[in-house]
N, C-alpha and C positions, 0 to 999 in steps of 0.2 A: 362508656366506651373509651377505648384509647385510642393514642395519635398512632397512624398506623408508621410500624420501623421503618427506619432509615432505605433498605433496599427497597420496599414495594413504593414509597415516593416518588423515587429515584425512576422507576417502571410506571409509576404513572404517569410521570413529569414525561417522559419518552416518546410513549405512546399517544399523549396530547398534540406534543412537537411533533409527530412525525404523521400522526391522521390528520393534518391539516390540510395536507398536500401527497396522502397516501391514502390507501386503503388497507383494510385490518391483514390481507392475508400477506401485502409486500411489506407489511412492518411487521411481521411475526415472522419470516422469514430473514428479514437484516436483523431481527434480535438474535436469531437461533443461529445463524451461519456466519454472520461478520465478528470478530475477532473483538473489535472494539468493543462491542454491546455483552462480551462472554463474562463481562463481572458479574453479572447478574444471573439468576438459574432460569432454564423456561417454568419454572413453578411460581420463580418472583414475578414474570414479567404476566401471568396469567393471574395471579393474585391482585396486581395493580392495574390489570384491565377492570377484573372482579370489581373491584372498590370504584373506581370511577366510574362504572355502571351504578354502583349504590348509590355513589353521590348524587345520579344526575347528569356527570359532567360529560358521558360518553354517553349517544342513547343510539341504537340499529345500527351501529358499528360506525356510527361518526361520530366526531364531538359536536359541543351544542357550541352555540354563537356564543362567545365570549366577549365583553364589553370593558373588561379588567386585563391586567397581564397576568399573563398563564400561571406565574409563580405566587401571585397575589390569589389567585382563583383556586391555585390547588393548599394553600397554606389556612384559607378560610374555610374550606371544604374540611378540612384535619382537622382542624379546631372545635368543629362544629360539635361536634357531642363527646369533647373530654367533661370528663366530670366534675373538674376545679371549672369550670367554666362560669357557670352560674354565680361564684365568688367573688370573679375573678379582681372584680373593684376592691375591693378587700385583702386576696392573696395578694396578688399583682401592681401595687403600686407605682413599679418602677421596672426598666427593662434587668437593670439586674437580677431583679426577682422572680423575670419568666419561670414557670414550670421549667424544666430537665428536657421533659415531651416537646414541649412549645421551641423548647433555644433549640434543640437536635433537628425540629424539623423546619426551624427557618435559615437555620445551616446547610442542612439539605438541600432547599433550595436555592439557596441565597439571597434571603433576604437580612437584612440588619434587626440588630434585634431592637432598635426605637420602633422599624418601620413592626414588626412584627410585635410589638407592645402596642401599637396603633392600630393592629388585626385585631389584636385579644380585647382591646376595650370597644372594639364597634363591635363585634361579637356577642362579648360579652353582654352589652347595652341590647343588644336585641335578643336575646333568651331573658336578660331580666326581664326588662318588659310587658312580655309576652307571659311569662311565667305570672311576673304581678295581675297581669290582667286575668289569666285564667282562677290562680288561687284567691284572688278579692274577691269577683265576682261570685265563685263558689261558696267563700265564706259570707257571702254576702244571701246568696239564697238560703244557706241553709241554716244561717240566724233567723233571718227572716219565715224558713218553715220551721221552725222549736217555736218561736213566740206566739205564732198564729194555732198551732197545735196545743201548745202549753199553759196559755194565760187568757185571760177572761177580757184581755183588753183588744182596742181597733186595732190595728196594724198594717200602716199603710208604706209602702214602698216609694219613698218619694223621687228617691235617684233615677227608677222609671219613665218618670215623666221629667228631672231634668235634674243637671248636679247643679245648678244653681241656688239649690237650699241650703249645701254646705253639709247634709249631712246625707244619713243614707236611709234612714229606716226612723216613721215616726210613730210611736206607742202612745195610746193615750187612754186613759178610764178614769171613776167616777175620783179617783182620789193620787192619780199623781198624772202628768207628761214626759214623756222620755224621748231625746232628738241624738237619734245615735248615728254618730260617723262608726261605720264598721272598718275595721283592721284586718287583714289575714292572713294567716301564715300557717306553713304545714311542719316548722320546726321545733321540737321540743327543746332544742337551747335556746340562743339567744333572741329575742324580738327584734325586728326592725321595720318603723313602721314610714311612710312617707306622708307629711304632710301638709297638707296644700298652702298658699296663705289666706285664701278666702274660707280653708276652714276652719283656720285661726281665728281668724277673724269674728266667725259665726259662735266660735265657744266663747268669744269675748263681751259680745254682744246676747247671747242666746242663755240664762241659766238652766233652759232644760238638754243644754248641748251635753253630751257624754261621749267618748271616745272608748269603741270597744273594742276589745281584740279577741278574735275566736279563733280558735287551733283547729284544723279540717286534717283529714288525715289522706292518702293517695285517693281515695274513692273519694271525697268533697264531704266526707261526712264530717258533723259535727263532735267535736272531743272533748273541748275545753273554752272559757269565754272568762274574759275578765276586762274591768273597766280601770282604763288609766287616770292617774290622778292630775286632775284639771292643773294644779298648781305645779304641779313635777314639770305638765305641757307650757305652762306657759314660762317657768323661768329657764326654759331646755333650747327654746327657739332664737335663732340668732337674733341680733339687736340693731335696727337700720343705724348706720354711722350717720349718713346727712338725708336733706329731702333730694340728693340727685343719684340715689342708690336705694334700692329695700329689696327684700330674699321674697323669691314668687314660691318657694318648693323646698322645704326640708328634709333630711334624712336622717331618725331617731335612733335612738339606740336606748327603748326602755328598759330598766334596771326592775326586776323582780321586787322591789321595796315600793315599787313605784305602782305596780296592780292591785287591784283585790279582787276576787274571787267573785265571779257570777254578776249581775246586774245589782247592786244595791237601792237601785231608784225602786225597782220593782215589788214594789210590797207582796208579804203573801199573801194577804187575801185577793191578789190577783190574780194569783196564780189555782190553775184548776188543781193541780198535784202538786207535792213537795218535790222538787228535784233537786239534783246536788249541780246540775248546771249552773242554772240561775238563780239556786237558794246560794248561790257560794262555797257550798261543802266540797269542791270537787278543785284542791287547788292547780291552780297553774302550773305546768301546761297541762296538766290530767294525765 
């Protein structure tokens, strides 16, 4: 979705200020009949009731308690489902770099555009999030039901009972162990994976550790899976300078040279069928 234009803001911003200390039907009347307010069309100023109904921020014809200022509340409300948003660590580095959408509507209200580069990454920061957590998890069950379906081995969910192993999911049968951190993402370009330092740590100490990454598609289904190369992870992770400093939380950026295709630990005589998942034939991203 986009940032909604310039004039319904403008009519939302209004309508906020003016039900604070009115009622819908004396500020629909000072929009229609006073002079000052005729910038605006009665289609605008009903469109921008409209929206601040959707957002929330208006509900039975009052607005909701607000604990921010009105121009911070309606500027994060707008942002909230542009579609650069999710990136925005990425696009957005700097306020020169705001979105067009983003700069027009904190001009709108006025806000600066540092303070509205400071909306866009705490924004930002909670859809990523929130996103990671539903696309991990997802990619997380649905590795875990392929394996359990798929291969002749235990397969125990150990993140279940607690993330203190470091990893996510442990395979085991009569002729190999397999300790996989699961990765997930719903992107067919670029991977980007986050990772912790205690499960660094675990691949350093652990040689049945593996880091896997599976492609899920909008339904959580399973697409694609391939295992990153231990050594690419370890000379990728930053470097402690002294003992009064060390990184707790990385952010990858693995390089397609860096995968192979499917589970390599997993022998086929493990497996109950030949699949192109987990035999490898199915490359990255699928």
């Amino acid at each position: 979705m986009t940032i909604p234009p310039s004039p319904i803001l403008r009519a939302a911003q209004r309508w906020m200020e003016h039900l604070r200390h009115s009622d819908m039907r004396r500020a629909h009347t000072l929009f229609t009949s006073n002079g000052a307010y005729s910038d605006l069309t009665p289609s605008q100023y009903a469109r921008g009731l409209s929206w601040l109904e959707s957002k929330g921020l208006v509900k039975e014809s009052h607005p909701v308690c607000l604990d921010q200022r009105l121009d911070i509340a309606l500027f994060s409300a707008a942002i909230a489902d542009a579609l650069w948003l999710e990136d925005a660590g990425v696009l957005v580095p700097t306020a020169e770099e705001l979105p067009q959408d983003a700069e027009r509507a904190a001009l709108e209200l006025g806000l600066s555009p540092d303070l509205a580069l400071v909306l866009v990454r705490e924004a930002s920061g909670k859809v990523d999030l929130a996103e990671r957590n539903r696309v991990g998890k997802g990619g997380e069950l649905a590795l875990l039901s392929w394996l359990d379906n798929e291969t002749y081995a235990d397969v125990d969910h150990v993140a279940a009972v607690s993330d203190g192993f470091g990893f996510d999911i442990a395979v085991r049968a009569t002729s190999f162990t397999g300790h996989l951190e699961v990765k997930s993402t719903t992107r067919r370009g670029r991977l980007i994976i986050y990772l912790s330092r205690h499960e660094f740590e675990t691949m350093k100490s652990d040689r049945h550790w593996q880091l896997v990454a599976v492609r899920i598609d909008k339904d959580l289904e399973l697409r694609s899976i391939a295992t990153v190369s231990r050594e690419w992870i370890h000379c990728s992770v930053p470097k402690d300078q002294d003992l009064h400093g060390r990184w707790e939380s990385v952010r990858l950026h693995v390089p397609p040279q860096s995968l192979v295709s499917g589970i390599p630990i997993i022998p086929s005589c493990a497996m109950k069928r030949q699949t192109d998942l987990l035999g490898g034939l199915l490359p990255w991203p699928g």
